[in-house]
PAMARRO-364386 format. One line per field, with one value per residue (C-alpha): residue in one letter; residue number from 0; y, z, x. Coordinates in nm, 2 decimals, m for minus. Example, Ala and Ser with C-alpha at 12.3 -4.5 7.8 and 13.67 -1.06 7.14 Angstrom:
PAMARRO-364386
residu: c(A/S);
num: c(0/1);
Y: c(m0.45/m0.11);
Z: c(0.78/0.71);
X: c(1.23/1.37);
This chain:
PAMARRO-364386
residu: c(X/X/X/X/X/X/X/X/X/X/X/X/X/X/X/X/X/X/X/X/X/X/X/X/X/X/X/X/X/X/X/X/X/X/X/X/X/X/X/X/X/X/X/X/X/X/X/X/X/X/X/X/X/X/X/X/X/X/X/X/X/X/X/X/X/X/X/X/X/X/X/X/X/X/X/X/X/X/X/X/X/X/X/X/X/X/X/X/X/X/X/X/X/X/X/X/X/X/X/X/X/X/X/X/X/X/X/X/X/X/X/X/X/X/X/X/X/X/X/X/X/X/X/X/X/X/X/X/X/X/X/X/X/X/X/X/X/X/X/X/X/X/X/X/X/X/X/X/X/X/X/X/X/X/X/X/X/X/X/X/X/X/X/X/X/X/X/X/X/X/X/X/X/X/X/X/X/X/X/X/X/X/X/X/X/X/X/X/X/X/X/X/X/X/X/X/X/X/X/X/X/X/X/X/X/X/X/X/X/X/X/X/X/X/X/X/X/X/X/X/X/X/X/X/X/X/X/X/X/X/X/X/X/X/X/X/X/X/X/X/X/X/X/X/X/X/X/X/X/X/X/X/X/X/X/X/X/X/X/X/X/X/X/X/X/X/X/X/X/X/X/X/X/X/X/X/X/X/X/X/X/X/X/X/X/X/X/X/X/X/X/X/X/X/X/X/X/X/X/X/X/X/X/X/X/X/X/X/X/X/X/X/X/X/X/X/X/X/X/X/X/X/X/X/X/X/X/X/X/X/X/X/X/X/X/X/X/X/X/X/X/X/X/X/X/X/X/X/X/X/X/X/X/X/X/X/X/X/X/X/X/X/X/X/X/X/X/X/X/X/X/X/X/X/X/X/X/X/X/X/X/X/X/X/X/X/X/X/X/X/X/X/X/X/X/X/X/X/X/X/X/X/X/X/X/X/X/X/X/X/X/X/X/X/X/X/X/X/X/X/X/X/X/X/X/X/X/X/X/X/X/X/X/X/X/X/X/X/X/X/X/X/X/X/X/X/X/X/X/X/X/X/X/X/X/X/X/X/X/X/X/X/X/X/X/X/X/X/X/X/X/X/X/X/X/X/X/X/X/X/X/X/X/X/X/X/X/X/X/X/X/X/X/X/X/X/X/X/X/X/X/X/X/X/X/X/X/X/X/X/X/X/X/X/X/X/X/X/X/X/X/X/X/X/X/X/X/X/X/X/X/X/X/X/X/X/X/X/X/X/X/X/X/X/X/X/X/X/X/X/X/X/X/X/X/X/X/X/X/X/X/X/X/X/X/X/X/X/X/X/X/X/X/X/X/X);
num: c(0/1/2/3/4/5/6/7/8/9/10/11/12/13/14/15/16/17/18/19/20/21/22/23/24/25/26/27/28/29/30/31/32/33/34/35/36/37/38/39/40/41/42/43/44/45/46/47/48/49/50/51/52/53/54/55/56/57/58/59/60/61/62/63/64/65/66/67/68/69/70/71/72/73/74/75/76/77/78/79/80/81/82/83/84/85/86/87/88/89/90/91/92/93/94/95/96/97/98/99/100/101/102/103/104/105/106/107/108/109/110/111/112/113/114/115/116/117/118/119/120/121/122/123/124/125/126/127/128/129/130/131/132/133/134/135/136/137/138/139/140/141/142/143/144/145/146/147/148/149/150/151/152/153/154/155/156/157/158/159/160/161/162/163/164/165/166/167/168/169/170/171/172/173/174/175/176/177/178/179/180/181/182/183/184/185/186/187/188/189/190/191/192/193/194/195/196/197/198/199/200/201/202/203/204/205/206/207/208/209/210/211/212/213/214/215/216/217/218/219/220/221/222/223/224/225/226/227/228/229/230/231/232/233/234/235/236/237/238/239/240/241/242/243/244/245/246/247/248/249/250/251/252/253/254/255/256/257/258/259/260/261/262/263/264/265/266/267/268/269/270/271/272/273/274/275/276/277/278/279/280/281/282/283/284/285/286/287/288/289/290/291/292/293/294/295/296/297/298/299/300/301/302/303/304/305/306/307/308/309/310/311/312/313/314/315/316/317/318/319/320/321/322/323/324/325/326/327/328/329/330/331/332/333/334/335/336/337/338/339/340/341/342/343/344/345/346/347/348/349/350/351/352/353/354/355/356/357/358/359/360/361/362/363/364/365/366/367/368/369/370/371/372/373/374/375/376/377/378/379/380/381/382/383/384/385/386/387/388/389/390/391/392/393/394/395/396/397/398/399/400/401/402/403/404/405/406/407/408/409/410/411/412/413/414/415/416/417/418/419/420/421/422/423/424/425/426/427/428/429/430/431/432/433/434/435/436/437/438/439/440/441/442/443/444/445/446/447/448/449/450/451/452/453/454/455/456/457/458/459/460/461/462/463/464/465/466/467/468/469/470/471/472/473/474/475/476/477/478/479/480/481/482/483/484/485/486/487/488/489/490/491/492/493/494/495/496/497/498/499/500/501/502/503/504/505/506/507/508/509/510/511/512/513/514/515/516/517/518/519/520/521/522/523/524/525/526/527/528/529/530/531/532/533/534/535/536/537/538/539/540/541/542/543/544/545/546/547/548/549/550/551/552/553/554/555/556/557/558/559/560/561/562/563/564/565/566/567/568/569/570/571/572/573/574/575);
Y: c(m5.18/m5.24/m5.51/m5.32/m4.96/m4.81/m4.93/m5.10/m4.81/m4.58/m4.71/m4.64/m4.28/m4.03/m4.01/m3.80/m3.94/m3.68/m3.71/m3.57/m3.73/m4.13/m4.08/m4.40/m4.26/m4.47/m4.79/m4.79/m4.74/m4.98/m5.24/m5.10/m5.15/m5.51/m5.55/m5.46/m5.59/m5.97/m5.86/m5.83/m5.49/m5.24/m5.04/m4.77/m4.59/m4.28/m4.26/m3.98/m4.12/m4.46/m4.67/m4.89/m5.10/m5.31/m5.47/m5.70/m5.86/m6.04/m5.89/m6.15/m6.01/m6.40/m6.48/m6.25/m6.01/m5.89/m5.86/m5.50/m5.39/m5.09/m4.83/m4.57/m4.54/m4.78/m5.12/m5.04/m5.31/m5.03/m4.71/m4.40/m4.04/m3.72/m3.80/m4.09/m3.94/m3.99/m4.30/m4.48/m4.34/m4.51/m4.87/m4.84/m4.72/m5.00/m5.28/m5.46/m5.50/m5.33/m5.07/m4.85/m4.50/m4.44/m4.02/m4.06/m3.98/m3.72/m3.35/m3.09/m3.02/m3.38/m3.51/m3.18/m3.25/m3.64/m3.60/m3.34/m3.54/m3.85/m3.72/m3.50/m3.84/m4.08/m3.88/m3.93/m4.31/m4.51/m4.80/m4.94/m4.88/m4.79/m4.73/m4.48/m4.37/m4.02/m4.05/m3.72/m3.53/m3.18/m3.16/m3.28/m3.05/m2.79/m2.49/m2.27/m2.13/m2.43/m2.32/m2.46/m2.31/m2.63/m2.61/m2.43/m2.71/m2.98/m2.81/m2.81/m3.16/m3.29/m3.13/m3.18/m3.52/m3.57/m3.36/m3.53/m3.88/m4.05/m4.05/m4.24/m4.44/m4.36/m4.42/m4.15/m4.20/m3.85/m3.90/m3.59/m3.48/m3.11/m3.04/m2.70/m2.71/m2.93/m2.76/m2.69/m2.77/m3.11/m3.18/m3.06/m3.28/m3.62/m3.74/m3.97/m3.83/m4.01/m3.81/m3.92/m3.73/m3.34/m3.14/m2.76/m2.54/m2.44/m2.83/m2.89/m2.57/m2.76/m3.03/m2.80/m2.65/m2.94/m2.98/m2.71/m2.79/m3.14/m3.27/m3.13/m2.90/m2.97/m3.32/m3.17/m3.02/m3.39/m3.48/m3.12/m3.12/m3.52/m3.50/m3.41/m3.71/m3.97/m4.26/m4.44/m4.63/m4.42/m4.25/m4.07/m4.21/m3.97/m4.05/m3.81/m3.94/m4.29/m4.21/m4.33/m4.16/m4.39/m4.38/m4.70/m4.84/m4.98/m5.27/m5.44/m5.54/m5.83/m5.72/m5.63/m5.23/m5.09/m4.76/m4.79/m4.72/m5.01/m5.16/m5.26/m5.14/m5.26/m5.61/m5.90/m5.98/m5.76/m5.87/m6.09/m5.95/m6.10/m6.19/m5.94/m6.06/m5.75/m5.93/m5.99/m5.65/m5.48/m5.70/m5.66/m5.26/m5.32/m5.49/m5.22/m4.99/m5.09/m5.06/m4.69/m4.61/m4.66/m4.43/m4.20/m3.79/m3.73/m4.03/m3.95/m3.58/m3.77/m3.99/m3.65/m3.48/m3.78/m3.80/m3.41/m3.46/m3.76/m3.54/m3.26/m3.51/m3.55/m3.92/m4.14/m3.97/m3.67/m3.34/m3.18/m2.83/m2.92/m2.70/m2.50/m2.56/m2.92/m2.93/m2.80/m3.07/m3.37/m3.21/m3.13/m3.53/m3.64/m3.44/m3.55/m3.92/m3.93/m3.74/m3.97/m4.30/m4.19/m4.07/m4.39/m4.62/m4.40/m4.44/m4.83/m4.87/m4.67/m4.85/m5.19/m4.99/m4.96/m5.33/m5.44/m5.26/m5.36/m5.72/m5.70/m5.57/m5.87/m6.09/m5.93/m6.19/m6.49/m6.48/m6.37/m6.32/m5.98/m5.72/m5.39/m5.12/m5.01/m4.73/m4.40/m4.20/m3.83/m3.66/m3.46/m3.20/m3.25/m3.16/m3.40/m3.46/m3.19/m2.88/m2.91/m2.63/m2.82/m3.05/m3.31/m3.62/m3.88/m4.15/m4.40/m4.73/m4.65/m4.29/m4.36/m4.45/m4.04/m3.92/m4.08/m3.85/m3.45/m3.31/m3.35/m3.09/m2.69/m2.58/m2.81/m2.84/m2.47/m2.54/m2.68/m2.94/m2.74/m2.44/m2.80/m2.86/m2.53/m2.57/m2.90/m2.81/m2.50/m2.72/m2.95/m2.73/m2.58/m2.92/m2.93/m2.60/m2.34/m2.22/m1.85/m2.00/m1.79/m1.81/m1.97/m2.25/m2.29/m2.28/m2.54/m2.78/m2.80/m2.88/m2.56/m2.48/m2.11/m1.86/m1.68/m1.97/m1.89/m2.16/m2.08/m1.75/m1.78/m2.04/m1.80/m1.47/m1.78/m1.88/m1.53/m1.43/m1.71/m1.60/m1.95/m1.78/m1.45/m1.25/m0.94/m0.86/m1.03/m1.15/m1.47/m1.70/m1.81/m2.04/m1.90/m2.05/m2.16/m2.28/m2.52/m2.71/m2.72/m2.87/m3.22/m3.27/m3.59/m3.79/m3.81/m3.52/m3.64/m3.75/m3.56/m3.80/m3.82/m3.44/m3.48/m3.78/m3.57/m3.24/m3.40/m3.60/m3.27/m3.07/m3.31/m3.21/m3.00/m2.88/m3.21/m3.27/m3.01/m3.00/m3.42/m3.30/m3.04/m3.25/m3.49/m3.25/m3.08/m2.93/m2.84/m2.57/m2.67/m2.48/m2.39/m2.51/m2.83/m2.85/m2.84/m3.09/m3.29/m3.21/m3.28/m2.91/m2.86/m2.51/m2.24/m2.04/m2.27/m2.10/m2.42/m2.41/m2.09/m2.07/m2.43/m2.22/m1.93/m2.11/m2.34/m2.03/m1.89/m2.14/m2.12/m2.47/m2.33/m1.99/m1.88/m1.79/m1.61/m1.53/m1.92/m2.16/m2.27/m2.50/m2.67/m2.47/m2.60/m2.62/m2.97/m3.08/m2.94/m2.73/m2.43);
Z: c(m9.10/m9.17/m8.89/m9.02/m9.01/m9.11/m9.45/m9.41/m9.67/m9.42/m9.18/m9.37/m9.33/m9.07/m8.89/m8.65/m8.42/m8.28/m8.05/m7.70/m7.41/m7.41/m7.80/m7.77/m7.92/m7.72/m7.72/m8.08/m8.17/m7.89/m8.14/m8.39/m8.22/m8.14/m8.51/m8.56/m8.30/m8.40/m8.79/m8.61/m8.68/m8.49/m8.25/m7.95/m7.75/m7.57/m7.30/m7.08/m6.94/m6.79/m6.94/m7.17/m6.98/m7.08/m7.37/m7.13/m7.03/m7.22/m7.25/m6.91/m6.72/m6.65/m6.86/m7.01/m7.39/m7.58/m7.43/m7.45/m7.23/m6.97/m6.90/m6.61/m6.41/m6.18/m6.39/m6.51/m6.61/m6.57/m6.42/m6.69/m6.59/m6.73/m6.82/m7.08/m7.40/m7.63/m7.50/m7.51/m7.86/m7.98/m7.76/m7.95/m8.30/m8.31/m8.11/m8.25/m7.92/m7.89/m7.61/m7.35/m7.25/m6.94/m6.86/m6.64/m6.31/m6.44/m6.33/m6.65/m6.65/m6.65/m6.92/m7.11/m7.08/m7.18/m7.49/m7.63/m7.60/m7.71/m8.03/m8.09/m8.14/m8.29/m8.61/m8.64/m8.49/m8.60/m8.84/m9.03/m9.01/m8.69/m8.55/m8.33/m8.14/m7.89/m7.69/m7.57/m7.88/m7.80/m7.44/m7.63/m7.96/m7.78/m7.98/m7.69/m7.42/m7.16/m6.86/m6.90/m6.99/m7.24/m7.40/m7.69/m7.80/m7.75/m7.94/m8.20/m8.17/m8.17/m8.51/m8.66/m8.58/m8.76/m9.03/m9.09/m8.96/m9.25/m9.44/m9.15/m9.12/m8.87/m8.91/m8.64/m8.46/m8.31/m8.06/m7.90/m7.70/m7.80/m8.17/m8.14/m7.89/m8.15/m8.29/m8.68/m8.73/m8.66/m8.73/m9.08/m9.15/m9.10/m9.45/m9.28/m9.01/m8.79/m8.61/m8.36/m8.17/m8.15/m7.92/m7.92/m8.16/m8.16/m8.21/m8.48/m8.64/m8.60/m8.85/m9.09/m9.10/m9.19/m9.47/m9.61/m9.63/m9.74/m9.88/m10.03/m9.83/m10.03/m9.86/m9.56/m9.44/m9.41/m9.16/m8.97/m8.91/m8.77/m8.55/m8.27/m8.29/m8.32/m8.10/m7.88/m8.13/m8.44/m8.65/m9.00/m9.19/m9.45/m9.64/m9.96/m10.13/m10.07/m10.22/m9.83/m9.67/m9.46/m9.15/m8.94/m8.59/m8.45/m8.33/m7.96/m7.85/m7.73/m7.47/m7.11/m7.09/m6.87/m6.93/m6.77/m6.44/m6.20/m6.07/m5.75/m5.44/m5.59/m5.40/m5.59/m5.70/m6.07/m6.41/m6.53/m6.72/m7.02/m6.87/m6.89/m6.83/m6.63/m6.42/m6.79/m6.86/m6.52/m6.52/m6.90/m6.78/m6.49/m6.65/m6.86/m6.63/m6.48/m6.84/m6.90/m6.52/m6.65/m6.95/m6.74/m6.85/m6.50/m6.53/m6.93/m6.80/m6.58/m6.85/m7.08/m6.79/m6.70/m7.08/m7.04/m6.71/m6.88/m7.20/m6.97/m6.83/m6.99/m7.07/m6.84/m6.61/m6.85/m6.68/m7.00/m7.04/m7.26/m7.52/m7.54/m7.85/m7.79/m7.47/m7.63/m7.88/m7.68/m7.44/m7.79/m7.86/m7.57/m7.48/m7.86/m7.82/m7.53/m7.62/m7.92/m7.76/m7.44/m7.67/m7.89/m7.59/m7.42/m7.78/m7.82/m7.41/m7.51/m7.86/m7.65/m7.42/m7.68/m7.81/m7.47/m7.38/m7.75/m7.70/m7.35/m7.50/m7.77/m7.48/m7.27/m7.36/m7.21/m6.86/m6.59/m6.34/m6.15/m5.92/m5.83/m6.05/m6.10/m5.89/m6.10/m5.99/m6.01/m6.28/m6.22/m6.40/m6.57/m6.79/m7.11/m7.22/m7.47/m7.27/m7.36/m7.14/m6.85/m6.95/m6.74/m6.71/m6.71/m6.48/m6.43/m6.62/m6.90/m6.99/m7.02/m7.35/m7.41/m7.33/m7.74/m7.86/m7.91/m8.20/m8.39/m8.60/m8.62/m8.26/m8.26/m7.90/m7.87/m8.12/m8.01/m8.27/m8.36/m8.50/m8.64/m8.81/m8.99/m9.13/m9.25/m9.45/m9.57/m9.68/m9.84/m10.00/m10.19/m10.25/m10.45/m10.69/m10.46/m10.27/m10.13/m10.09/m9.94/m9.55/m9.63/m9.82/m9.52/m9.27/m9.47/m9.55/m9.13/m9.04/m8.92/m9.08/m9.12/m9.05/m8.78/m8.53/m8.22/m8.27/m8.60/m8.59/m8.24/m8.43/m8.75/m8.51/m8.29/m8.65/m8.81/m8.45/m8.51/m8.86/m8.96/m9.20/m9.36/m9.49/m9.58/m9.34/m9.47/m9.77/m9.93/m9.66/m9.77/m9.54/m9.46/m9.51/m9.15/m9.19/m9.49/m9.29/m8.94/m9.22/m9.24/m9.55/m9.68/m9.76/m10.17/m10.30/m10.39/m10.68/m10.81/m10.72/m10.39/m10.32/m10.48/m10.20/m9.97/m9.99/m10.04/m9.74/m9.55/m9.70/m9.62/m9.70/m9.95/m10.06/m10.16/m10.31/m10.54/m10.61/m10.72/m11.07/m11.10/m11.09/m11.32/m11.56/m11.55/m11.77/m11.91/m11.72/m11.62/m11.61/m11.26/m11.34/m11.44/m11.12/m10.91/m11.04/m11.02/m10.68/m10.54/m10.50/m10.59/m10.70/m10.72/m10.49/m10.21/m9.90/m9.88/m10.21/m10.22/m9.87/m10.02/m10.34/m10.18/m9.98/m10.21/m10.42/m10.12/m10.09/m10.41/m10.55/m10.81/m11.04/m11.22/m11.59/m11.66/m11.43/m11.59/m11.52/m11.30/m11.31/m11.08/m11.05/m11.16/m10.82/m10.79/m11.03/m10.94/m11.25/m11.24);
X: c(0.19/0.58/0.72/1.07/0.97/1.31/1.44/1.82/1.94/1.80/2.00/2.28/2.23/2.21/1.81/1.64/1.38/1.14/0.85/0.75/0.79/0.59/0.56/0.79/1.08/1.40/1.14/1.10/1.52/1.53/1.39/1.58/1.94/1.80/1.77/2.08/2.27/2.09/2.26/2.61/2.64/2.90/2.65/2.73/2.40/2.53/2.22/2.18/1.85/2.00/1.71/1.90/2.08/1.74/1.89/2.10/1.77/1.50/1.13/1.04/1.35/1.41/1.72/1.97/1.97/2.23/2.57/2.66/2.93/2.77/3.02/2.87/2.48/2.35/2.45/2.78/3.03/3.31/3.32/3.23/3.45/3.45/3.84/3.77/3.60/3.93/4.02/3.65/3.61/3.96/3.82/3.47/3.62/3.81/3.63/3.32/3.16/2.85/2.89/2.60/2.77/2.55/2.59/2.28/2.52/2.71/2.72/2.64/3.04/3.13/2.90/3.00/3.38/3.34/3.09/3.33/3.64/3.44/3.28/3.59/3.81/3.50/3.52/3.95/3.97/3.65/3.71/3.41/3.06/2.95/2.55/2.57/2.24/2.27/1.96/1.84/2.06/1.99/2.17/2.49/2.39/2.19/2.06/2.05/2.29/2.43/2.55/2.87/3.24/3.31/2.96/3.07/3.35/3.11/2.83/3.09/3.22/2.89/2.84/3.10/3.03/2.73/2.89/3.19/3.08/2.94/3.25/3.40/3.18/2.90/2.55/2.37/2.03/1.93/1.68/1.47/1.20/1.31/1.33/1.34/1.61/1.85/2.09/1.99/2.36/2.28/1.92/1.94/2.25/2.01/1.86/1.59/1.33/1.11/0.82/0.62/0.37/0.46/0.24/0.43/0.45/0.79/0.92/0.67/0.83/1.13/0.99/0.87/1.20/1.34/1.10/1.16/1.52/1.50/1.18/0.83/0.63/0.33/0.40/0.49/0.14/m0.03/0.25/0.27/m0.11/m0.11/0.17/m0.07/m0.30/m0.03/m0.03/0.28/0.45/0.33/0.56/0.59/0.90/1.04/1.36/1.32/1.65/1.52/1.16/1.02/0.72/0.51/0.35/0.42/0.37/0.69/0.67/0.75/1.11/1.20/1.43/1.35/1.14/1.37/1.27/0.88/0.78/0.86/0.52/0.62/0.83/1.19/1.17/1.35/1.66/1.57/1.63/1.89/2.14/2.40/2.70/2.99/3.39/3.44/3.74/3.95/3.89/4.01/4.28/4.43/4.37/4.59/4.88/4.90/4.90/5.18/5.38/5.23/5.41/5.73/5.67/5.55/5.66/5.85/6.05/6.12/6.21/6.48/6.65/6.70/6.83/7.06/7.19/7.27/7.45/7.66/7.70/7.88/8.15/8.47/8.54/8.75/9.01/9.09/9.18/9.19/8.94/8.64/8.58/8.26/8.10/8.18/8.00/7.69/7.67/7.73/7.44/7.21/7.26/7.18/6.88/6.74/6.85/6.64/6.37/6.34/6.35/6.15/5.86/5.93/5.89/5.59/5.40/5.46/5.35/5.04/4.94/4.99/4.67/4.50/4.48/4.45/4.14/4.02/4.13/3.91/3.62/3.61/3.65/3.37/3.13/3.22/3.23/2.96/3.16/3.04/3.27/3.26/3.32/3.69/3.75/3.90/4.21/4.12/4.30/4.65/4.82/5.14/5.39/5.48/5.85/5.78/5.80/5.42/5.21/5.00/4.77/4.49/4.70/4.41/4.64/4.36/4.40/4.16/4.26/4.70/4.63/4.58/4.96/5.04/4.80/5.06/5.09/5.44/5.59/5.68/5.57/5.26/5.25/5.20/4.83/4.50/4.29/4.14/4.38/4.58/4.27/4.21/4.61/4.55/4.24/4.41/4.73/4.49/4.29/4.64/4.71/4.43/4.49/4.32/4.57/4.40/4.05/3.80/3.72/3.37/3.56/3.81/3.57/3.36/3.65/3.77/3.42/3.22/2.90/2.99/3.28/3.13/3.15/3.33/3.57/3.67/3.70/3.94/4.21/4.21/4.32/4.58/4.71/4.74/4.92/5.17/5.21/5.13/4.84/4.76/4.49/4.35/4.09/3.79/4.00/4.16/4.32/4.70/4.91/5.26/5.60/5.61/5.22/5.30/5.56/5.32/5.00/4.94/4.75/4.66/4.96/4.82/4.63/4.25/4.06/3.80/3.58/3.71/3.69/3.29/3.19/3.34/3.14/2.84/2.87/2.99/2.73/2.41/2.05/1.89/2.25/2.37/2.06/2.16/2.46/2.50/2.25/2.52/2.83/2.65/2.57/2.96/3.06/2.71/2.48/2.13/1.85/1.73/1.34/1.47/1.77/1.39/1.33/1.66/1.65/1.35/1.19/0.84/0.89/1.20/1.08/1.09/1.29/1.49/1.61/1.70/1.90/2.05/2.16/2.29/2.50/2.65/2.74/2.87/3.10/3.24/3.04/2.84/2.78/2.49/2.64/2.30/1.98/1.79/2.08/2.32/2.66/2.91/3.23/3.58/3.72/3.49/3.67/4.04/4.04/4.17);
């Protein structure tokens, strides 16, 4: 069997690692992230389970592994909070230091509130490939009910993650003990699977389902009816685009097991682990601290009202009456002059953050010198120079970095991501020739995976309130005169070909298997036996295809001129 199980174009891709509990799952990606990590390639592991601090340690335990900064659980290198999603995801985006985001002591609420923030800014600020693995994916992508008020924006962050995050960049290893408990959102985004030993029912449905929607089911029934007998180790590798289906045994790792049972009572002085320069980094976060202080919104706040105080004084000794309107401009100067240096100085202090923690984390390497955590301020609420409503003001050294990050423009302080999202996909979606697309299309082109989400449907009713966007009920969508000017489309309209890459790589699975024949075959039709074929399908009939179909007609993609063929539609193509 394969000493490389997982192909490196498989890597390239997004993959889903499912197996019950010992089936080996984390050990076998374990060997995979060593593999990469000896290539020199970008790698994050968000772990829930606080069992991968192992890959500081060699296999013995006697000398140390890979040195991969540990932020959070019981071996952190720096503290992990609830407050530090955005401002981790910018340090990691940008850094090439491989990175352990330990949740494995955070409350439900905590780990819920960081993932969302995290994934949420992963997708806008990574640079360059980047292996992501999300250990235990389904509590971050759950398909059921969480008992948490934030579960429902980071269900959708962490699908719009593996939506969206191949085109920026990231490679994603889902791991689960849960299939069935994924979100399908997610699952059936990944164009590689790896399963291990399945056991219930309703998780081996799970595969099926995935089958159905992405490879042959004839195929299929060999690997659903062995997933019981499989041993630790054993998987079934199945990457239909890249013509892979093999069944392999991974191999060992070379770095220390941290995640078996310990076999004695805890004595000993424990593994030894790569040296991390945690000093360098607490005190480059320090420094920089002390430069985000005097940025900080109460003391901007003071300067404008200063420059408004001076504005209102008559120059020099004069007696003489000021004149209203006069009065009201000097104070309209002032209060913009200092608005725009305070927020140009506040933004400069927290770029300089930025590079500092990303200049730490490239440092992180040489030095073993150990201390205790940082300790973490607990947020406050403030109030930005803005006029901004109340927001958490993370003040601890890691999170200041987060104040740069308001919306500019018409009223955008008064609009959440999310409802700026929706305007800029309208905006670009005008840009591009269709400028009252459908609410499918919309919803499609800002990331949700239909127009009934939660999400989606609450920024549409916020938008249409504002009067930033009209529509008919259950009509065309059209951005307003005020809505045009609050968009940020892209700052050159798309290619063709850049629009294409897109949507594929938003759509994912079965429905990008189809529609690439089509937009190679533009502007000829092709005749739906024969796009089976193109795509991979044994037969039309297939459930998979036809949900794939409907839904890519839904969105406007494709037509059927006539009940045997089908074509790619013009919008693809930004033809009228």
């Amino acid at each position: 069997m394969s000493h490389q199980p997982i192909p490196d174009k498989a890597l390239a891709q997004h993959i889903a690692v499912l197996g019950k509990t010992g089936s080996g799952k984390s050990y076998a990606i374990r060997g995979v992230v060593e593999r990469l990590l000896d290539d020199s390639a970008r790698a994050c592991v968000i772990d829930p389970t606080g069992t991968w601090w192992g890959l500081k340690s060699s296999a013995t335990g006697k000398s140390g592994g890979y040195p991969v900064v540990i932020f959070g659980g019981t071996h952190a290198d720096l503290p992990l909070g609830a407050a530090h999603g955005e401002a981790l995801a910018e340090a990691i985006g940008t850094s090439s230091t491989p990175a352990i985001l330990d949740t494995s002591q955070m409350k439900v609420g905590e780990r819920t509130r960081f993932f969302a923030d995290f994934a949420d800014a992963l997708v806008r600020k990574n640079k360059g490939p980047l292996h992501l693995v999300i250990d235990e994916a389904h509590l971050f992508a759950p398909q059921g009910k969480v008992n948490d008020p934030q579960s429902g924006a980071m269900l959708h962050a962490a699908n719009n993650l593996v939506s969206l995050g191949r085109s920026r960049g990231l490679r994603i290893i889902l791991i689960t003990q849960r299939p069935a408990k994924l979100h399908k959102d997610s699952l059936t985004q990944v164009e590689t699977l790896v399963a291990m030993r399945l056991i219930a029912p309703q998780d081996r449905k799970a595969v099926e389902e995935w089958i159905k929607d992405n490879a042959d089911q004839d195929k299929g029934r060999e690997i659903i009816s062995s997933l019981a007998t499989l041993k630790t180790g054993q998987a079934w590798i199945w990457a239909p685009e890249l013509g892979v289906l093999e069944r392999v045994q991974f191999p060992r790792i070379r770095t220390f097991d941290s995640s078996r049972a310990p076999d004695d009572d805890g004595a000993g002085e424990g593994p030894v682990l790569a040296p991390i320069d945690r000093e360098a980094i607490a005190a480059r976060l320090k420094a920089v601290a002390v430069e985000a202080d005097a940025n900080d919104p109460k003391k901007l706040r003071a300067r404008i009202a200063e420059l408004e105080r001076q504005a209102r004084k008559p120059a020099g000794n004069e007696t003489a009456q000021v004149d209203r309107n006069s009065l009201i401009e000097a104070e309209q100067r002032g209060y913009e002059r200092g608005r725009a240096e305070g927020t140009q100085d506040a933004q400069r202090a927290a770029w300089q953050h930025l590079t500092g923690i990303k200049s730490a984390l490239h440092q992180a390497v040489d030095s073993a010198v150990m201390q205790p955590p940082i300790p973490v301020k607990t947020p406050v609420t403030t109030r930005v120079a803005t006029g901004a409503k109340p927001q958490p003001a993370r003040k601890n050294d890691i999170t200041k970095s987060l104040e740069r990050h308001s919306y500019a423009g018409n009223g955008a302080r008064d609009r959440t991501p999310v409802q700026q999202r929706v305007l800029d996909a309208l905006a670009e979606l005008e840009q591009m020739g269709t400028a009252r697309p459908s609410r499918e299309l919309l919803a499609f082109m800002a990331g949700y995976s239909h127009l009934n989400s939660k999400g989606f449907a609450n920024a549409m009713g916020a938008l249409r309130s504002a009067e930033l966007i009209d529509y008919p009920t259950g009509g065309e969508v059209a951005l307003t005169r005020d809505g045009r000017a609050a968009a940020a489309p892209p700052e050159r309209p798309r290619t063709a070909e850049e629009l294409q890459e897109r949507v594929i790589e938003m759509l994912g699975g079965a429905s990008s298997r189809i529609l690439k024949p089509l937009i190679a075959a533009y502007p000829d039709r092709l005749e739906r036996e024969q796009l089976v074929q193109l795509s991979g399908y044994g037969h039309a009939n297939s459930k998979g295809f036809a949900n794939a179909m409907g839904r890519l007609r839904t969105l406007g993609f494709i037509d059927y001129p006539d009940r045997g063929s089908v074509i790619a539609r013009p919008v693809l193509f930004l033809e009228p």
